[in-house]
PDB file of N, CA, C and O in Angstrom:
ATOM      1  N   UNK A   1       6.787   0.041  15.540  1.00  0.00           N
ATOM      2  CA  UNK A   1       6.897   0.313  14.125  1.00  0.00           C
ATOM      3  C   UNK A   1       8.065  -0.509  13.572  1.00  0.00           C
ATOM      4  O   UNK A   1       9.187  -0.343  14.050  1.00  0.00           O
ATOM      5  N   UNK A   2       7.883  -1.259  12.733  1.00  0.00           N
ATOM      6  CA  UNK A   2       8.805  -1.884  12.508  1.00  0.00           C
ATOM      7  C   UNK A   2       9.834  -1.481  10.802  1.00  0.00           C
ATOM      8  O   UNK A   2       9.253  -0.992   9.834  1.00  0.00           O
ATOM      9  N   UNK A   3      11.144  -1.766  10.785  1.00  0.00           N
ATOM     10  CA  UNK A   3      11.713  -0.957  10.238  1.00  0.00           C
ATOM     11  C   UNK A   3      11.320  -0.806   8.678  1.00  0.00           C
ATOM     12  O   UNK A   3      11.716   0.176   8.051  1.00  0.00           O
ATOM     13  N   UNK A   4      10.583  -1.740   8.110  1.00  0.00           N
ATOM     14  CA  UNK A   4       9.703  -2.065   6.945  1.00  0.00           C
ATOM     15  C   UNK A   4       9.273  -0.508   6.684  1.00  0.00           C
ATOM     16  O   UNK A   4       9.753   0.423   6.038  1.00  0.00           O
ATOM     17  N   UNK A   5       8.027  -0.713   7.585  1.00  0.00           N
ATOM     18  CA  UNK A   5       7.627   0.839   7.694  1.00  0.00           C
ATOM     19  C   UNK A   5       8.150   1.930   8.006  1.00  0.00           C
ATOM     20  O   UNK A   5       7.384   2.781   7.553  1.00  0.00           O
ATOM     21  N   UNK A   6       9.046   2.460   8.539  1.00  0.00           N
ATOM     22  CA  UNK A   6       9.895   2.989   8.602  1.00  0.00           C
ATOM     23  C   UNK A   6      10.776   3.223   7.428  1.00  0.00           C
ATOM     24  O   UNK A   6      11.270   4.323   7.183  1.00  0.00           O
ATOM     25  N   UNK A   7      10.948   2.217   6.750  1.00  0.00           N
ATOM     26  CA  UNK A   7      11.344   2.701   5.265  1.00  0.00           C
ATOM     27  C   UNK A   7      10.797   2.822   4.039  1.00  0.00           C
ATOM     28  O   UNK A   7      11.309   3.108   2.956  1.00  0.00           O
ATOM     29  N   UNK A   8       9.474   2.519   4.409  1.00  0.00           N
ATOM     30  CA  UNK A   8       7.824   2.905   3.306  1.00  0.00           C
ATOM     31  C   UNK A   8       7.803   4.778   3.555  1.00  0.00           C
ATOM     32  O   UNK A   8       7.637   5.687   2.742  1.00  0.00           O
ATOM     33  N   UNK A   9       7.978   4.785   4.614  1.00  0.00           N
ATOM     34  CA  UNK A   9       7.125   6.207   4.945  1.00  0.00           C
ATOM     35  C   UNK A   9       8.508   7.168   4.664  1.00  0.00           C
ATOM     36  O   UNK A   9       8.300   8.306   4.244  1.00  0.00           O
ATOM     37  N   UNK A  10       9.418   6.884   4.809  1.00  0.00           N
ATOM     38  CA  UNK A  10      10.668   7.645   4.187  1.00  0.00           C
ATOM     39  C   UNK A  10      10.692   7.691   2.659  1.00  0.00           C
ATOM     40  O   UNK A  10      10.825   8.720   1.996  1.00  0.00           O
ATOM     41  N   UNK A  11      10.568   6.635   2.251  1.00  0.00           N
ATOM     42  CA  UNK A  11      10.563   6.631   1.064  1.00  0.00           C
ATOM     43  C   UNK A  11       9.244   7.281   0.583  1.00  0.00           C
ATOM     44  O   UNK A  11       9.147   7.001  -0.611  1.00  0.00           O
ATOM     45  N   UNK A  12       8.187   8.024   0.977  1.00  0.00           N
ATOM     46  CA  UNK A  12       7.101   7.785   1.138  1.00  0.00           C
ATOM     47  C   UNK A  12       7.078   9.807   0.822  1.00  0.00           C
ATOM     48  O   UNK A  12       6.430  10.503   0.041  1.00  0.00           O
ATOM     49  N   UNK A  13       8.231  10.161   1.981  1.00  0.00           N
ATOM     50  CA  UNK A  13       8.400  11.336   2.341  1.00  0.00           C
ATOM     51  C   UNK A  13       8.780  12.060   0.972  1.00  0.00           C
ATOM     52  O   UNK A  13       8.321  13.043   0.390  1.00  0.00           O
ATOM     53  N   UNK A  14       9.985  11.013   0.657  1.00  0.00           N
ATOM     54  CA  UNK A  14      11.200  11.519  -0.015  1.00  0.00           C
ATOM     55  C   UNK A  14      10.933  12.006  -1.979  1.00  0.00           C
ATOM     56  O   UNK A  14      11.417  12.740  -2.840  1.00  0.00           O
ATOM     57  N   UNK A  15       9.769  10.922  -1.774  1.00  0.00           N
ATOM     58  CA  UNK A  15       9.082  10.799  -3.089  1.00  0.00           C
ATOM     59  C   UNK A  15       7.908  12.107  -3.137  1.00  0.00           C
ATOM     60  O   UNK A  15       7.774  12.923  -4.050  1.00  0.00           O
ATOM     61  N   UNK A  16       7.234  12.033  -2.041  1.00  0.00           N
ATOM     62  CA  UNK A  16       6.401  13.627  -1.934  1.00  0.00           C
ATOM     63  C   UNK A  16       6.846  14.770  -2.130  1.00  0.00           C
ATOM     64  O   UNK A  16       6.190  15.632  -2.715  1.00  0.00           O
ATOM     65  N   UNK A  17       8.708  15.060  -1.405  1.00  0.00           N
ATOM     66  CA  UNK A  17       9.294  16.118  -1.742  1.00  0.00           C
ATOM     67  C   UNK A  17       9.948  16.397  -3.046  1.00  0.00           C
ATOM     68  O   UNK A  17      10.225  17.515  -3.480  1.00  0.00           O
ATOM     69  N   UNK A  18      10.131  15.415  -3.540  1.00  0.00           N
ATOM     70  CA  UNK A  18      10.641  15.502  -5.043  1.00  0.00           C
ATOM     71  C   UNK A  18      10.155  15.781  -6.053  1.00  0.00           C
ATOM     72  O   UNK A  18      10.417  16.668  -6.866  1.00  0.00           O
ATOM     73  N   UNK A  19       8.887  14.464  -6.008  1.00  0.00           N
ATOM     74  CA  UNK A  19       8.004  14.643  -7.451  1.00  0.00           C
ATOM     75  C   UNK A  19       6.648  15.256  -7.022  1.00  0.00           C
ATOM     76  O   UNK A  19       5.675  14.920  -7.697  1.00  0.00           O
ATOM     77  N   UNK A  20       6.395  16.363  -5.687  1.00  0.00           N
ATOM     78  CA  UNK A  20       5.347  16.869  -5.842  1.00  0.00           C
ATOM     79  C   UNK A  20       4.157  16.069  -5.562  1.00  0.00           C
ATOM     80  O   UNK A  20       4.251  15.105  -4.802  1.00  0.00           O
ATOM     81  N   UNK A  21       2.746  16.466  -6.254  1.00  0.00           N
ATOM     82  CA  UNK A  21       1.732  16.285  -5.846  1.00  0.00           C
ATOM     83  C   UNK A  21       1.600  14.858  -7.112  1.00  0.00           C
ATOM     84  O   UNK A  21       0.682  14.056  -6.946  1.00  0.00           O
ATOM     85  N   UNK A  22       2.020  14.776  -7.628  1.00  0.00           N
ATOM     86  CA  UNK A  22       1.460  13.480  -8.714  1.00  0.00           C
ATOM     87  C   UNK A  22       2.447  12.149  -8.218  1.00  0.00           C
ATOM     88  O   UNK A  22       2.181  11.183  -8.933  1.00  0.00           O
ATOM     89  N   UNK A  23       3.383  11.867  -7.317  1.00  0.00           N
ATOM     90  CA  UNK A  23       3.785  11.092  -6.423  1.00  0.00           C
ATOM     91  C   UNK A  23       2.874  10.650  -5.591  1.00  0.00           C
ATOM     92  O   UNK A  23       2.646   9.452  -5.417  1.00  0.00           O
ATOM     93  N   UNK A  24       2.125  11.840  -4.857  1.00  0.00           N
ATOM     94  CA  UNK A  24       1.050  11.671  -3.489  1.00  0.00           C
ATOM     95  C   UNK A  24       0.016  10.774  -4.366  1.00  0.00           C
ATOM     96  O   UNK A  24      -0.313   9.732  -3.799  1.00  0.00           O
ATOM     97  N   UNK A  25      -0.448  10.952  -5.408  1.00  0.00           N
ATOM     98  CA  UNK A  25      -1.138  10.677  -6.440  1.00  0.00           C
ATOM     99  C   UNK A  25      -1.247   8.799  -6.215  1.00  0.00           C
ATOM    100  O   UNK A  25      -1.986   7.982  -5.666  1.00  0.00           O
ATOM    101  N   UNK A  26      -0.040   8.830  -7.002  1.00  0.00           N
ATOM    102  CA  UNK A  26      -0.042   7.430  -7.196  1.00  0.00           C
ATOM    103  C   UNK A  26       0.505   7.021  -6.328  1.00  0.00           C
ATOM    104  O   UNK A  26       0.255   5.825  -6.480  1.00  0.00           O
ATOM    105  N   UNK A  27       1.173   7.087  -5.366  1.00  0.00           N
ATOM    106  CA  UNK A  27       1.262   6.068  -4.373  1.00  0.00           C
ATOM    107  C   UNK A  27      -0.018   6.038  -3.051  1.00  0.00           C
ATOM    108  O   UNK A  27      -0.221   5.248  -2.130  1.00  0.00           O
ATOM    109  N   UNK A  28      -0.601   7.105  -3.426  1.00  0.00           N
ATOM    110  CA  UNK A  28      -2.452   6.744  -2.853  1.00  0.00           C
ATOM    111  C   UNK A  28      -3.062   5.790  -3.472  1.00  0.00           C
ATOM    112  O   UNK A  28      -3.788   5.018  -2.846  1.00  0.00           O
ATOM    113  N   UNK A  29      -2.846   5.667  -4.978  1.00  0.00           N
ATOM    114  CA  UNK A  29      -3.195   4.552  -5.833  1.00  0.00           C
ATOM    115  C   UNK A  29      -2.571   3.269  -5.591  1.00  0.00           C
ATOM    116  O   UNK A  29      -3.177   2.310  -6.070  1.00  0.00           O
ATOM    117  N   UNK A  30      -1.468   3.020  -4.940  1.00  0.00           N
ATOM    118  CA  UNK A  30      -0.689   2.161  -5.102  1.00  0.00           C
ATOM    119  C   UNK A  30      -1.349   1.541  -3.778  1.00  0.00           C
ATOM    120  O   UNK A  30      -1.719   0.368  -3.735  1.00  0.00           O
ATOM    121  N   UNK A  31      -1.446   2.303  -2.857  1.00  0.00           N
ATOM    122  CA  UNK A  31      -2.409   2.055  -1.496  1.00  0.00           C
ATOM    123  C   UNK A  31      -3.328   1.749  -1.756  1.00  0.00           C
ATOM    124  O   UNK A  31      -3.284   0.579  -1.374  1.00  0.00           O
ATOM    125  N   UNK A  32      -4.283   1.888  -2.168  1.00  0.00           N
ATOM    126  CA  UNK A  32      -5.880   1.415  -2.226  1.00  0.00           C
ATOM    127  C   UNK A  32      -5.687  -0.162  -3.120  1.00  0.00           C
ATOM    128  O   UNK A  32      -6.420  -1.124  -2.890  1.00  0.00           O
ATOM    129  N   UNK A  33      -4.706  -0.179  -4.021  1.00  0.00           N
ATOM    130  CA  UNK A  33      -4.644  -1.517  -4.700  1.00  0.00           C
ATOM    131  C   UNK A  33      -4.037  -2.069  -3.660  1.00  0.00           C
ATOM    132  O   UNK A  33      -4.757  -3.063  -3.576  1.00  0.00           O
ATOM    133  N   UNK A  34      -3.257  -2.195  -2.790  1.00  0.00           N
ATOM    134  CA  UNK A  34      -2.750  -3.096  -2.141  1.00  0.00           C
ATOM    135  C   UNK A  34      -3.778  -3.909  -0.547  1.00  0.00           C
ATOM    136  O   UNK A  34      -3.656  -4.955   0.091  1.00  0.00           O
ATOM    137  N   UNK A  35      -5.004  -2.368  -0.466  1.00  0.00           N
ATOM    138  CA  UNK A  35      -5.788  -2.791   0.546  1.00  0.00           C
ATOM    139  C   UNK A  35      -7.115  -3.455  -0.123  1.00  0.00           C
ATOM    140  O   UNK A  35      -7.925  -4.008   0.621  1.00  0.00           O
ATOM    141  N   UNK A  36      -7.350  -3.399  -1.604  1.00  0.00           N
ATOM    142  CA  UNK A  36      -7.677  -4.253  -2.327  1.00  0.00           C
ATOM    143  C   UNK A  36      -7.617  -5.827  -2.470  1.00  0.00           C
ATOM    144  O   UNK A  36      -8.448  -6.735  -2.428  1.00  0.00           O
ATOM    145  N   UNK A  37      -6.666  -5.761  -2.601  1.00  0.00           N
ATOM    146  CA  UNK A  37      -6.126  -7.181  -2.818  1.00  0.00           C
ATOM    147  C   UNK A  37      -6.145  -7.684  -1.488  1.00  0.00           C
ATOM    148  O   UNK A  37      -6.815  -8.717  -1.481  1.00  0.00           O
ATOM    149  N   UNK A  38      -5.766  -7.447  -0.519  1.00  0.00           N
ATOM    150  CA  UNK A  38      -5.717  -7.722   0.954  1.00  0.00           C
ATOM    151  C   UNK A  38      -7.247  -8.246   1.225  1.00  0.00           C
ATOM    152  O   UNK A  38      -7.417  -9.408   1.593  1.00  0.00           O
ATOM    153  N   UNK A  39      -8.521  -7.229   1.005  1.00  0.00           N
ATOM    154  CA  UNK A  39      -9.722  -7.155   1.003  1.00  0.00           C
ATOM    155  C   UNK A  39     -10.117  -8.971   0.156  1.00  0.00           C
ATOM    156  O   UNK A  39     -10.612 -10.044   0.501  1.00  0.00           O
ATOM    157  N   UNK A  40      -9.565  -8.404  -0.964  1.00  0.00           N
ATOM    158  CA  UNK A  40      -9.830  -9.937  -1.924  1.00  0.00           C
ATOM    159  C   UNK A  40      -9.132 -11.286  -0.965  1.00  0.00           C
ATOM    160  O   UNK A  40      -9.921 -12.096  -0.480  1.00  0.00           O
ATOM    161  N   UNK A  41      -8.174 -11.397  -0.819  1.00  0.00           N
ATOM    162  CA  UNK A  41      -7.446 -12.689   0.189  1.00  0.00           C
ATOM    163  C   UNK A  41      -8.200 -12.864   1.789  1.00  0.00           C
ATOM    164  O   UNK A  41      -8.153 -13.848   2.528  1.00  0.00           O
ATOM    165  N   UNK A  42      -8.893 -11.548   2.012  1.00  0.00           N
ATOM    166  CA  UNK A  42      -9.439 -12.301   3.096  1.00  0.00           C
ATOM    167  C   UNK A  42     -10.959 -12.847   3.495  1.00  0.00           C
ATOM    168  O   UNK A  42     -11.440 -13.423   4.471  1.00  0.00           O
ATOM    169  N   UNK A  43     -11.596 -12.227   1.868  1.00  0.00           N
ATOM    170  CA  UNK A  43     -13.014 -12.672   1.412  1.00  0.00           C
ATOM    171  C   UNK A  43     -12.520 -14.431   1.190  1.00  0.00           C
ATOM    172  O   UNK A  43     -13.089 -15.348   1.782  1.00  0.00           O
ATOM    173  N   UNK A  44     -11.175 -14.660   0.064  1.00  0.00           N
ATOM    174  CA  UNK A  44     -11.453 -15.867  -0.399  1.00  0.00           C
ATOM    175  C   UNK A  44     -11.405 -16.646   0.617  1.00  0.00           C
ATOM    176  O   UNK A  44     -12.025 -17.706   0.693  1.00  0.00           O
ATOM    177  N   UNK A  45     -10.529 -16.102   1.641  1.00  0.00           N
ATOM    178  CA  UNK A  45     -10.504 -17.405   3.098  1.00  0.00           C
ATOM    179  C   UNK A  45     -11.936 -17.741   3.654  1.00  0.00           C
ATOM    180  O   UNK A  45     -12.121 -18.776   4.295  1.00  0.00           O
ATOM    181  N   UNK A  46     -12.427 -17.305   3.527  1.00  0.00           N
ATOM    182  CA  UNK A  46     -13.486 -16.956   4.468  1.00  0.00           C
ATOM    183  C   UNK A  46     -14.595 -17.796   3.650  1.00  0.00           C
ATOM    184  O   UNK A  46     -15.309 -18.614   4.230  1.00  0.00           O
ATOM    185  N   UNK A  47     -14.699 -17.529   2.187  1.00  0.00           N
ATOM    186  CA  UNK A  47     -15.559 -18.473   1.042  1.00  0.00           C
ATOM    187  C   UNK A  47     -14.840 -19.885   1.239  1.00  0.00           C
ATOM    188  O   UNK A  47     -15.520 -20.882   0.996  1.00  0.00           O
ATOM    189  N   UNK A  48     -13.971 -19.993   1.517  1.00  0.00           N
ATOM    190  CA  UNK A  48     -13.626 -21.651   2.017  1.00  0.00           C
ATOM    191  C   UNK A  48     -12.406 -21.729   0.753  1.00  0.00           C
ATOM    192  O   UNK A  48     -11.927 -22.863   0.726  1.00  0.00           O
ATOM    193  N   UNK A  49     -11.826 -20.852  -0.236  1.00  0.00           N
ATOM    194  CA  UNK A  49     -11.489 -21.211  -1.570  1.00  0.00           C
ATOM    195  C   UNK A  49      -9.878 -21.209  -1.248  1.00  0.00           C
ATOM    196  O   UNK A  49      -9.198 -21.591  -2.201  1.00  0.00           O
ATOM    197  N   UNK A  50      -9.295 -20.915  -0.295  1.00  0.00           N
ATOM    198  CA  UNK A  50      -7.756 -20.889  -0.019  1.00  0.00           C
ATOM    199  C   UNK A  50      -7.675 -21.741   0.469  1.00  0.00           C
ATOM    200  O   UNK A  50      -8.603 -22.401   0.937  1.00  0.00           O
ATOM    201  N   UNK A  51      -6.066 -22.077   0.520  1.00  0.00           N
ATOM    202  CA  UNK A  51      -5.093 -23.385   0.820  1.00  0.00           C
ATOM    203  C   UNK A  51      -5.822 -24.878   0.406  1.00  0.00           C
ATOM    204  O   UNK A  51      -5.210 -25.933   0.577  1.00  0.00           O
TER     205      UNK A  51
END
């Protein structure tokens, strides 16, 4: 685990205990856009359209 993650998931924690259930909310949202975009960069490689 590298310490990146390790300070996603703390921060991750810290934000769940504070602001409750509408934190869990959007940073589920914030997740699905980021495995989104990931999804998108590894379609375009693959269509031949990167670098």
């Amino acid at each position: 685990m590298t310490t990146q993650l390790v300070g996603d998931l703390l921060f991750l924690a810290l934000a769940a205990r504070v602001f409750g259930a509408d934190a869990i909310t959007l940073l589920r949202r914030l997740a699905a856009a980021g495995v989104r975009a990931g999804v998108n960069e590894m379609t375009r490689y693959e269509r031949g359209d990167g670098r």
